[in-house]
N, C-alpha and C positions, 0 to 999 in steps of 0.2 A: 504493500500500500504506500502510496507516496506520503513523503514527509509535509507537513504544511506550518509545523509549529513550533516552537519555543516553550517552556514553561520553566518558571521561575518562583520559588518558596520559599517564605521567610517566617520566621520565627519570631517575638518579639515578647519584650516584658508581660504583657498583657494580651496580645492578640498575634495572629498567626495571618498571613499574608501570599494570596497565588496571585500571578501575572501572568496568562495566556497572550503570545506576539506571535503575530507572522515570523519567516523566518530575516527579515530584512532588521526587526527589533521594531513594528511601530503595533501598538498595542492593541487587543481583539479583546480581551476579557480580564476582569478583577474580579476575585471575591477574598471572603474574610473569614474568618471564623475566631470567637473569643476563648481566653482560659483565667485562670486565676491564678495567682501565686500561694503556694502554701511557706504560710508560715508558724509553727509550730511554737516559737522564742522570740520576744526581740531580740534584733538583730538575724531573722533567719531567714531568707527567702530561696526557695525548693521551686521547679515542676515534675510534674509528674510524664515522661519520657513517653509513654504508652500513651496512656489518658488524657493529654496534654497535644503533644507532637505529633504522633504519627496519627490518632485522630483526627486532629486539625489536616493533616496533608491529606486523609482520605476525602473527607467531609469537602476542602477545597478542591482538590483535583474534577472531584465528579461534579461540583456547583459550575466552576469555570467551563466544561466538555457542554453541560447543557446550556449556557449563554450561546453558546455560537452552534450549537449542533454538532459536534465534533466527535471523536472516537480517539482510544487512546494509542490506537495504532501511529494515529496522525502527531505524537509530539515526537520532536529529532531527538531532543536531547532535554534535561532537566540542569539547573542552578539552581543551590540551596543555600542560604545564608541563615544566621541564627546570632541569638546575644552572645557575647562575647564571654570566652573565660566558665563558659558554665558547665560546669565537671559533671561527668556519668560516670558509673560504675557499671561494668556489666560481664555476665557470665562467658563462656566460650561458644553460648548458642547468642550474644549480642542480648542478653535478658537483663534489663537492668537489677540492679541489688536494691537500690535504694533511691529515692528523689534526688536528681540534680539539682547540684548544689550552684544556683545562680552567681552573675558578677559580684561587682565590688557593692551593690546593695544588701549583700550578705555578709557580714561583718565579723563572723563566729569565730574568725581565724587569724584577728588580731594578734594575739599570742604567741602561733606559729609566724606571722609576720615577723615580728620582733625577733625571737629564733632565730631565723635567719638571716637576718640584715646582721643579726649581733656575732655570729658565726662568722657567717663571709666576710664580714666588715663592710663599714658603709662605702669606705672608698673603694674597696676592689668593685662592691656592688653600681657606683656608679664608670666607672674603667673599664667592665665587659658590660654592662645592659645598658649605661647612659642614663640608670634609674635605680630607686632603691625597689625592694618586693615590695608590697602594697598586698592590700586583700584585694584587689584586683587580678591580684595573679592566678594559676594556677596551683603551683608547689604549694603556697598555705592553705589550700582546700585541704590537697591529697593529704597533708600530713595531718590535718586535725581528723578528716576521716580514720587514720591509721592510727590518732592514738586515744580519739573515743569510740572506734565503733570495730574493732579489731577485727571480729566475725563478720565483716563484712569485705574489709579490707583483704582478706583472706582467702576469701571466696573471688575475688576480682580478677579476670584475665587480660580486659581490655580498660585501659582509662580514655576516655574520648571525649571530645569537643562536643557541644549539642550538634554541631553543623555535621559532624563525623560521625556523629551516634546513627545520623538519620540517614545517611551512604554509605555505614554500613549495612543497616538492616534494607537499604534498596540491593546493594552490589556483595555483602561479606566481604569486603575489601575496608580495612579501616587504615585513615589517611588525614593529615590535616596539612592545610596551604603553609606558606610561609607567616603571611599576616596573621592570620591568630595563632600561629605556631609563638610570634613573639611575645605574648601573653603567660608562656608555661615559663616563668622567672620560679625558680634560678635553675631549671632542669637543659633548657636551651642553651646551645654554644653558637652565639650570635653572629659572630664573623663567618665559624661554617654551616651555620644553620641546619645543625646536628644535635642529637640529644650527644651531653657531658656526662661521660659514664660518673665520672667523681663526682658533680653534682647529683647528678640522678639519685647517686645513693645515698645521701641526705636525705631522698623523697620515696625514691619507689625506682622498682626495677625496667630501665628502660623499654625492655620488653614488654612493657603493660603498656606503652603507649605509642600511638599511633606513626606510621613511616609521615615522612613528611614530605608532601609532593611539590614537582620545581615551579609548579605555576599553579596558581589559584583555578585557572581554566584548563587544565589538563583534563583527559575522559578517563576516569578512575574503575572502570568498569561499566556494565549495562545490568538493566531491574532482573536479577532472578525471577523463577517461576513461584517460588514461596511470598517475595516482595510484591510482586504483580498482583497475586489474590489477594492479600492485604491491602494495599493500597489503590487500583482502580488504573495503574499504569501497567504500558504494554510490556511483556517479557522483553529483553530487547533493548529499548530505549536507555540510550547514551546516558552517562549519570557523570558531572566534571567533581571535581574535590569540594568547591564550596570554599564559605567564607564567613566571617561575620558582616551583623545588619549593614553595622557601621562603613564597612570598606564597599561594600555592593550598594547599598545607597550612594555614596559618592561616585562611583559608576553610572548610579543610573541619571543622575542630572551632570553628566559631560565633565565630573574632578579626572582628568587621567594627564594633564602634563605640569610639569613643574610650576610652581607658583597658585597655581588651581587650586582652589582650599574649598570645603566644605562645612557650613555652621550648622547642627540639628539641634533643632529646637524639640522637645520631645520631652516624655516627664521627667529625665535627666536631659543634660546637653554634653553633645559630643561634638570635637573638629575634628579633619581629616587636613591637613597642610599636604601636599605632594613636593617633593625633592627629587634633584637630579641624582643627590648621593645621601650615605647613612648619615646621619648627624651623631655625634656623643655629644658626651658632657652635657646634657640639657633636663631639666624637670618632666618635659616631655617625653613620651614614651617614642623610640625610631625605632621603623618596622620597616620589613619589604613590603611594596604594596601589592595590591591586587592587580595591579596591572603590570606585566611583565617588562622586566630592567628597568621598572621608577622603585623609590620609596617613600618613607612619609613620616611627617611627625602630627601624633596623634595628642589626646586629652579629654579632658570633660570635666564636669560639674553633677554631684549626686544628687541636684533638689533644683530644679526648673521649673518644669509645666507639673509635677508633682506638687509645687510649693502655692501657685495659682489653683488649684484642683483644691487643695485642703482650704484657703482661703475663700473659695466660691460655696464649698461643703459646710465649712463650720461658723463662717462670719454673715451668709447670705441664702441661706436655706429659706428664706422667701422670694428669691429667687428663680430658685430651682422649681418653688411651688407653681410659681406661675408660668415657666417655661413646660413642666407636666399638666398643664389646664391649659396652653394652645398659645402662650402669651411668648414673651419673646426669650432667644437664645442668654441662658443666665449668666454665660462670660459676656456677653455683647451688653447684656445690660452694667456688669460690676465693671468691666470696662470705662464705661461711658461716664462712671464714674470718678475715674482717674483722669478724665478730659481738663484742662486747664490749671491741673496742680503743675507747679514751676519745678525748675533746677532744685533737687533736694529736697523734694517732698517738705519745705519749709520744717525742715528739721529734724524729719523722720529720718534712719535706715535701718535697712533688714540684711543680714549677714544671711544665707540662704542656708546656712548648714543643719538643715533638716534629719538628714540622716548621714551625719558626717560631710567631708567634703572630699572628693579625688584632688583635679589639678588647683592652683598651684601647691596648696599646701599639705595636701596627702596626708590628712586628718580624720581618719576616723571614730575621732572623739569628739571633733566639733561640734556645738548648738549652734540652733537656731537660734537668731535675736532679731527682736524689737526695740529699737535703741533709739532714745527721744520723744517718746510720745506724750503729748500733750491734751488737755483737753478741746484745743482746737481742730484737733486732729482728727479725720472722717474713716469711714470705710476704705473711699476713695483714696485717699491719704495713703495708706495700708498697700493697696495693692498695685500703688503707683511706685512707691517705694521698694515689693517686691521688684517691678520690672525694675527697676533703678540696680539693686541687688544682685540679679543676674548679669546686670549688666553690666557692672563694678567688678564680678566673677569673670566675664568672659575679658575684659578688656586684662586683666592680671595676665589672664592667658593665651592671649595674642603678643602680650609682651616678652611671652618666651620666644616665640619665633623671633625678635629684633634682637633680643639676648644670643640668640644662637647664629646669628647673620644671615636670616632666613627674611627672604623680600616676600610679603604676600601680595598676591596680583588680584584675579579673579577671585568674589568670596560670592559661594552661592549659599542662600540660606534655606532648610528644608524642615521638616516638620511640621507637626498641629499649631505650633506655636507663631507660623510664618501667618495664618489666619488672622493675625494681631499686627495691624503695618504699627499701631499706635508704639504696642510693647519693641519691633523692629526699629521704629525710628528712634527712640532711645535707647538702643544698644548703639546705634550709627551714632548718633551724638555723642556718646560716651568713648567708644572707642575711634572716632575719629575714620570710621571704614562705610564704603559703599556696598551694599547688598545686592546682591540679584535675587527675585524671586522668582522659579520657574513657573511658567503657565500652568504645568500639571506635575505633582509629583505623585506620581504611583507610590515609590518608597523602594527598599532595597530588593522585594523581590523581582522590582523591573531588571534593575542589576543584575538580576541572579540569571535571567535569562537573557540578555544583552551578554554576557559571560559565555552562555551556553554557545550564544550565535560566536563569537570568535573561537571558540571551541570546536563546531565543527565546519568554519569558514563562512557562513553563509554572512556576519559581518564580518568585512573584510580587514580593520583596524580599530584600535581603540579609537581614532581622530574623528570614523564616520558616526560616532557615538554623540558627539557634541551638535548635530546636523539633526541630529532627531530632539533636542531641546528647544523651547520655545520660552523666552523670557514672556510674565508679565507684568511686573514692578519691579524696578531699581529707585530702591529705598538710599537718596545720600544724605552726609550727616549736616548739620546745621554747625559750623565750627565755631559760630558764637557760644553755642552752648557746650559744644567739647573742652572752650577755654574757662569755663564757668564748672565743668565738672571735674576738673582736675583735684579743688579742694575738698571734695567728695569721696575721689578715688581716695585719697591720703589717710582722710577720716576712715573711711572701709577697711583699708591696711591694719590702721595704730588698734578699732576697734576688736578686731579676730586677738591681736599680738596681745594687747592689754588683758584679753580673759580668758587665753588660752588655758592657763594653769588652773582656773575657776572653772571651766568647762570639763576640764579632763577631771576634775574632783569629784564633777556631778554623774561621772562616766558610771 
């Protein structure tokens, strides 16, 4: 049967994401399907790998075939992206052990964090990774598995990436890219982008975890006949190694040459910066990218469109009442409230560390703050200061690329959060940056099969990728007020430094 399609599957905190394209990469079909996060503990956040994942991939696969009429003979090949860093355990038939243990929104592994940076040392640690571990990483999952849940650890043959869990249970082939390969700190040998037997054994026997393939868009195998019944795809069909959300979203709105930077807006916020070459020395995390012979300096923020969602939930639940009885959209309303508050929320600011903080200051003991509030102080006040906050957060972290002599050119901005030009135009203010917003962002899974198509040719280059984007707002900044939020940023600094030691008491 002739090929006619592309498909592309993503993974995501909350919701799980398919993209059916022609084979050229311009788009035929979307669907969705939602999960929940389990969390057992503060500080724990789990999915459930079966119940979760490969649900959602059945559920989306056959929703997308019936939008366009299709059969699953008809897709060439599948891209799969997934959250980053989120550990599986699983048997030798690929049966998970236990809940995947999510990113750096999972915190249980602070401990084993510390461990290791205190072992390696911080300067060796930043001398091969260019960063210290974080519970971002991998290694402090595996260890805190290994030394509270030993019967489990035991039983484990494969350690895999969620994006790897799901390629292998299409192909028994387990494999992870280079890009999230650089998340497994301190088990990665980063120059040869190899597992380090001597590190490894710090953590776990190299053998438990997955080969590591040369390109993110390599065909890692095709759907077995056991995959196929399971999931609604053909025996057959091409299956590339995959990636995470973050690196296939910047794919899919045109980031693939130097300078090209990517902003997400999302309940965290993540950047993707592209580079000619690796960087060290920097706070930032340097990765190979998903596009073959670039790389990239990455980062993010743990409390974003999470920190707007809990302010619209607990400050504005009438709101929400009236947006459930027909009335209007309850951000657009709490919004519109933040319309003509000045430079500084007149006094207000919110330090966003909700649930700790990732870049710059790799905190996960951080609070939250409310710092200056007055009785003249509104709702509006509040959630204008949020966006201020975030904003005060992302420009710290753009100031790593000028730290590390990294010129950013194009920045495109993507997520739920680009809905908001209001909350965008005071990021642009703040950090002094011009924004593109694209006409349409699918999201990473368009990525994932824009991958597939270089994969098996039918897109001819990464450059024809940029050809299929359509801007529709370039958000610039206002630099009267960039020179007026300078003394803002400063306050935001001295704030975090001044209560860090108050902060980590309350831990």
């Amino acid at each position: 049967m002739q090929k006619k399609y592309l498909l592309g599957f993503d993974v995501g905190t909350s919701e799980s994401k398919g993209t059916l394209t022609d084979l050229e990469g311009h788009v035929l079909a979307i669907a969705s399907a939602k999960h929940g996060i389990i969390s057992p503990y503060p500080g724990f956040a789990e999915h459930d790998p079966i119940a979760d994942w490969m649900s959602d991939l059945k559920k989306v696969i056959r929703e997308l075939l019936k939008q366009i009429n299709g059969r699953p003979e008809e897709i060439a090949a599948i891209g799969i992206s997934t959250i980053m860093a989120a550990v599986t355990f699983v048997d030798e038939n690929c049966e998970p052990l236990r809940n995947a243990i999510l990113y750096g929104i999972d915190t249980r592994c602070v401990k084993q964090t510390d461990e290791i940076n205190e072992k390696i040392g911080i300067e060796k640690m930043q001398q091969e990774f260019g960063t210290i571990c974080t519970v971002e990483h991998f290694g402090p999952k595996i260890l805190w598995v290994k030394e509270n849940e030993p019967e489990i650890f035991e039983k484990t043959k494969h350690i895999t990436f969620a994006s790897g869990f799901l390629t292998a249970r299409l192909t028994g082939n387990y494999y992870v890219d280079k890009y999230s390969a650089s998340s497994a700190l301190p088990m990665l040998d980063v120059k040869k982008q190899q597992w380090n037997d001597e590190l490894c054994g710090m953590i776990c026997s190299k053998e438990l975890l997955p080969e590591i393939a040369d390109s993110t868009y390599a065909v890692i195998g095709t759907v077995t006949a056991k995959a196929a019944e399971e999931t609604g795809l053909a025996r057959g069909t091409k299956v590339i190694c995959g990636t995470t959300d973050a690196g296939a979203e910047a794919v899919s709105v045109g980031v693939v040459k130097p300078g090209d930077t990517m902003l997400m807006y999302g309940s965290t916020a993540f950047y993707i910066g592209v580079t000619g070459e690796k960087i060290s020395g920097t706070k930032m995390w340097s990765n190979d990218y998903t596009i073959n012979h670039q790389y990239c300096c990455t980062g993010g923020m743990a409390t974003t469109g999470s920190l707007t969602r809990w302010i619209r939930d607990e400050m504005a639940k009438e709101l929400l009442l009236q947006e459930e009885t027909g009335g209007e959209n309850a951000y657009a309303a709490l919004f519109k409230e933040a319309e003509g508050i000045p430079v500084g929320s007149d006094g207000l600011i919110v330090l966003p560390y909700f649930q700790g903080e990732r870049m710059p200051i790799q905190d996960p003991k951080a609070k939250g703050v409310l710092f200056g509030l007055n009785l003249q102080h509104t709702r509006g006040h509040i959630i204008h200061a949020a966006f201020e906050g975030v904003g005060y957060g992302i420009s710290q972290n753009l100031q790593l690329f000028a730290d590390a002599g990294i010129e950013i050119g194009r920045v495109t901005a993507v997520g739920g959060g680009t809905k908001s030009l209001q909350w965008l135009q005071i990021v642009s203010d703040i950090c002094g940056i011009t924004q593109e917003v694209p006409e349409v962002t699918v999201g990473a899974s368009y990525g994932d099969a824009l991958m597939a198509g270089l994969a098996i040719g039918t897109i001819e280059n990464p450059d024809a990728i940029k050809n299929l984007i359509k801007i529709k707002h370039v958000v610039k900044p206002d630099m009267k007020k960039n020179k007026e939020y300078k003394k803002y940023k400063e306050l935001y600094k001295k704030l975090y430094e001044n209560n860090k030691e108050i902060m980590h008491q309350l831990w």
